[in-house]
N, C-alpha and C positions, 0 to 999 in steps of 0.2 A: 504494500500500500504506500502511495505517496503521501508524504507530509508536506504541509504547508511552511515554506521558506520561512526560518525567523534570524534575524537578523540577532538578536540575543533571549535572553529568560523572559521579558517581561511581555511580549506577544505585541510589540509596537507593529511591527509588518501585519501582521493581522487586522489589527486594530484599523491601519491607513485605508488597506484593502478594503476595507466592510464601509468604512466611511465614503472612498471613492464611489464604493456602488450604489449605496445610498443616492447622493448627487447626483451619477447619471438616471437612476429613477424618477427622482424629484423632476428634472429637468425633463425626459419623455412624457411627463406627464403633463407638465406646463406646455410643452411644447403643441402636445394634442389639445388641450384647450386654449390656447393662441391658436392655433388652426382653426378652430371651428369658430371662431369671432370674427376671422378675418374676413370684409367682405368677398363675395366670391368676385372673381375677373371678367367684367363684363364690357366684349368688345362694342365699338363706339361705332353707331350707324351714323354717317353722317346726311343719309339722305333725308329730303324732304318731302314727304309724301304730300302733294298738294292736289288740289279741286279748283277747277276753271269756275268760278263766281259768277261770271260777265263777260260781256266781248262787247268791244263797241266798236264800229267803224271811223277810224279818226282824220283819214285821207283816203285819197284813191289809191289802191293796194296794201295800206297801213293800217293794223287791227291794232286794239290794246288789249290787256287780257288780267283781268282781276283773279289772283291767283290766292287762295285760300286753303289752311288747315286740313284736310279730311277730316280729322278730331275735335277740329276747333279751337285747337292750342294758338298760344302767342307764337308768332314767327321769326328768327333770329333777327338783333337789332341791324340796321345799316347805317351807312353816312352816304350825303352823294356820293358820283361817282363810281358807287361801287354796282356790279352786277351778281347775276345768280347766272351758272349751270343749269340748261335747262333741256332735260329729257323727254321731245313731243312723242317719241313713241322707243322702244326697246332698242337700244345700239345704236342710236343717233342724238348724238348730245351738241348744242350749241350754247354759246352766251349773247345775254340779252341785260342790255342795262336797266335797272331799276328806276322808275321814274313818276313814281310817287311820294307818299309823303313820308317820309322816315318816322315819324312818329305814331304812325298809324302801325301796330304791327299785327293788325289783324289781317293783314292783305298785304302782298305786294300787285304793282303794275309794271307791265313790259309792254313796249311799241316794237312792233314786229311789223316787215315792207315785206311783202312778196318778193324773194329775192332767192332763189336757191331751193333747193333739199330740205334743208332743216325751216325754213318759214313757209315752205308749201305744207308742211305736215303740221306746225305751230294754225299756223291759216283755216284748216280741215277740223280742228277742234271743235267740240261744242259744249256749250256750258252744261256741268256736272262730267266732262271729260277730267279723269287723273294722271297727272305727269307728275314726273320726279325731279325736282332738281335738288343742285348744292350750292353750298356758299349761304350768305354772300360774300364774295370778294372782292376786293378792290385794286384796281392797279390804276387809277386815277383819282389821288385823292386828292379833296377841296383843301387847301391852306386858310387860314383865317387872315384877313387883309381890310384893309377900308376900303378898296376901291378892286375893281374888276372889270377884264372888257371879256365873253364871252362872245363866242362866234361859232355858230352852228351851221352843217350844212343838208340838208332834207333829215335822214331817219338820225342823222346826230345831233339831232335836237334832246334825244331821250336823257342821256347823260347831263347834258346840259341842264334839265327843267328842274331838280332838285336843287342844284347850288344858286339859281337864280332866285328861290321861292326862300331859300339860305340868306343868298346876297340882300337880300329884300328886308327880310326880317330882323337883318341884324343892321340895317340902317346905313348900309353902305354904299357909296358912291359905284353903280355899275352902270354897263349897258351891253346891250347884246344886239349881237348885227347875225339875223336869221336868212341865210339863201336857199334856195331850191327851185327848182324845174321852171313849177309853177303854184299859184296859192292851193289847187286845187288838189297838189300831191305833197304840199306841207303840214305835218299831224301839227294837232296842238294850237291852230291858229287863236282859238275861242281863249282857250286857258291864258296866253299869252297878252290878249286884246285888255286887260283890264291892267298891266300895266306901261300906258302910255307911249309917251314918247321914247321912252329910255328903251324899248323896243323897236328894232328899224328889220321891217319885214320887205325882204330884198327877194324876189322870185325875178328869174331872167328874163320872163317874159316882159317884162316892166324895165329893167335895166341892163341889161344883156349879161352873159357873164362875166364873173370879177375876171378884170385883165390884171391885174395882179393881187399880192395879198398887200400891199399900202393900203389899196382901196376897201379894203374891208380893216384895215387897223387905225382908220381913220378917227379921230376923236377921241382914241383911247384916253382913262387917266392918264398921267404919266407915272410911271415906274409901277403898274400897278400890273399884277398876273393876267395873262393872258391866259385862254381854258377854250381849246380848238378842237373841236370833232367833228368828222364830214369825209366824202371823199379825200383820197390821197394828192392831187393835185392841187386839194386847198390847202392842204395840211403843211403843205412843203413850200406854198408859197407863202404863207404866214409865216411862217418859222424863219423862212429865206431874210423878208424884209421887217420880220421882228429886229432882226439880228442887226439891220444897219439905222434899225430905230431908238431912241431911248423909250423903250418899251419894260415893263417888268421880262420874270420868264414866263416861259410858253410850255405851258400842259396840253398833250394832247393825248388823244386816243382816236386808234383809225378803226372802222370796222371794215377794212378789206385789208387782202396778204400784202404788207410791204415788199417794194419793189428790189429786185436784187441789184446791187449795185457793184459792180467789180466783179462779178462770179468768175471761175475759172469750174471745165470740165473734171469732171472725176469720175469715178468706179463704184460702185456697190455690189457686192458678193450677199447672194441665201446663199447661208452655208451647206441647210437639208435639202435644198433643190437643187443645187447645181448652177443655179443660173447668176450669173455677172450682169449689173445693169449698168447703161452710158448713161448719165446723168448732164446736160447739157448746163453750160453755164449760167442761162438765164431760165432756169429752170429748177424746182426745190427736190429732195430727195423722195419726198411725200406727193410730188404729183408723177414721177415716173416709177413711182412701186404701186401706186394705184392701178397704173396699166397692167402689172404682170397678178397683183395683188387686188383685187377690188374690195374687199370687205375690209382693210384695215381703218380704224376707226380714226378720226381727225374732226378736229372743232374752232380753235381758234385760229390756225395756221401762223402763228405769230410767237409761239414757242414759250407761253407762260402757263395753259391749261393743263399741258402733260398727256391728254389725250391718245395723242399718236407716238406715245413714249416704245420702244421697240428695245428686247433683248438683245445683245452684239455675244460673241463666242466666247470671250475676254469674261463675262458676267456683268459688263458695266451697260448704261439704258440709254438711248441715244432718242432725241426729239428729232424725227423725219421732215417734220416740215421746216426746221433751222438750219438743221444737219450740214456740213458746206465742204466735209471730208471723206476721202476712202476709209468704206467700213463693211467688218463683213457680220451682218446680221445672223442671228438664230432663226434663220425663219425656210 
């Protein structure tokens, strides 16, 4: 039979032993009731389960779309500027700027132009229709300032109507110089009518199109933010003749794919298929895997949503529509 180790007469080895095991006991047991207190781990849905409210017709081709709870719950807060993620049907996701009242958060509203895939299907809605979206998020955000010259041009008027109704409120020196087609394809004309002059509703049919961006930076405060949304040829002429003006800075947001400037030719490898694709220089990675690829998912084409985010063999995720190097996809 073995004996237990003693180190002399008096059974201190013992002694240590029995107390060591003690301890570990005590602590398995603690341990087990910390576990069961701990809340359990519960992963975080970000989506938002919503309910088409209303629709209103607010121009020719331009709906709005009062977007509601299914539950009835509060809806995450916003600030202008910011948009939601917006799911009109399974596997087709767009952004749509918010442009309501941020303080209302029983609803959001989104102006949506006939314009594509993702607003013919937003368009096709009917009230009590459920979409999903996320967010909100912002990548245009209002600064606090005395003075502002906003400048919109047809459906980017949307962004715009929050920090005007902002600008307004907070008793600040603005104005806004609104362009588009014609009155008849400008949302929002009614909402905008009640304030004044500080409102200059410029449709080409009346003044042709702006020949530069001076002509729409005219009368700015001085040094006060500039806040541009609209086609990409206004965007770039404001910005142009911001820069040789004493103007504030110039915020903008486009809703079409920025133009490629400088591109140079490259390669993209599927590494499961076999196939190498030519990628032309004025051309994004994300419109020529669409041809070999047609289901890959894309939304903002401007490389902040992540949408069209793609596995490479390396492990690392590459944005297709930014993308502007040789890479060889997982795909």
């Amino acid at each position: 039979m073995t004996r237990p180790l003693r180190l002399d007469g008096s059974g201190r080895t013992d002694r240590l032993m029995s107390s060591l095991t003690g301890v570990v006991a005590v602590y398995r047991r603690l341990s087990g009731v910390s576990g069961r207190r701990r809340p359990p781990v519960v992963a975080v849905d970000r989506d938002l389960p919503l309910v088409v409210d209303d629709l209103r017709t607010e121009a020719e081709g331009v709906v709005s779309l009062r977007l509601v709870h299914e539950r009835g719950e509060e809806l995450p807060r916003w600030r202008p500027g910011a948009h939601v993620d917006l799911a009109p049907r399974p596997g087709l996701v767009r952004q749509y700027s918010l442009c309501g009242d941020p303080d209302d958060r029983s609803a959001y509203r989104v102006g949506v132009r006939l314009l594509g895939e993702g607003s013919t299907a937003v368009h096709a809605l009917k009230k009590g229709a459920r979409v999903t979206a996320r967010g909100p998020r912002n990548a245009f955000p209002f600064v606090a300032s005395r003075a502002y010259l906003f400048i919109a041009g047809g459906i980017g008027i949307t962004p715009i109507l929050p920090m005007v109704r902002q600008a307004a409120a907070s008793g600040a020196d603005w104005r806004l110089v609104y362009t588009g087609r014609d009155e008849a394809s400008m949302p929002f004309l009614e909402e905008l009518s009640g304030f004044g002059d500080r409102v200059w509703i410029r449709p080409d049919t009346d003044y042709g199109m702006p020949a530069s961006g001076a002509e729409l930076l005219e009368g700015a405060p001085e040094g006060a933010p500039i806040y541009c949304c609209g086609p990409v040829p206004m965007i770039v002429g404001v910005r142009t003749d911001a820069a040789l003006h004493t103007t504030g800075p110039v915020f903008f947001e486009r809703f079409s794919t920025p133009p490629i400037v400088g591109g140079k030719p490259f390669r993209v490898a599927l590494a499961r298929s076999g196939v190498t694709l030519d990628v032309p220089a004025d051309r994004t990675t994300l419109d020529v895997l669409r041809e070999t690829v047609p289901g890959i998912a894309y939304s903002c084409r401007q490389g902040f949503c992540g949408t069209c985010e793609l596995p490479t063999v390396t492990g690392d995720r590459v944005r297709v529509c930014v993308e502007r190097e040789p890479v060889t996809l997982d795909l």
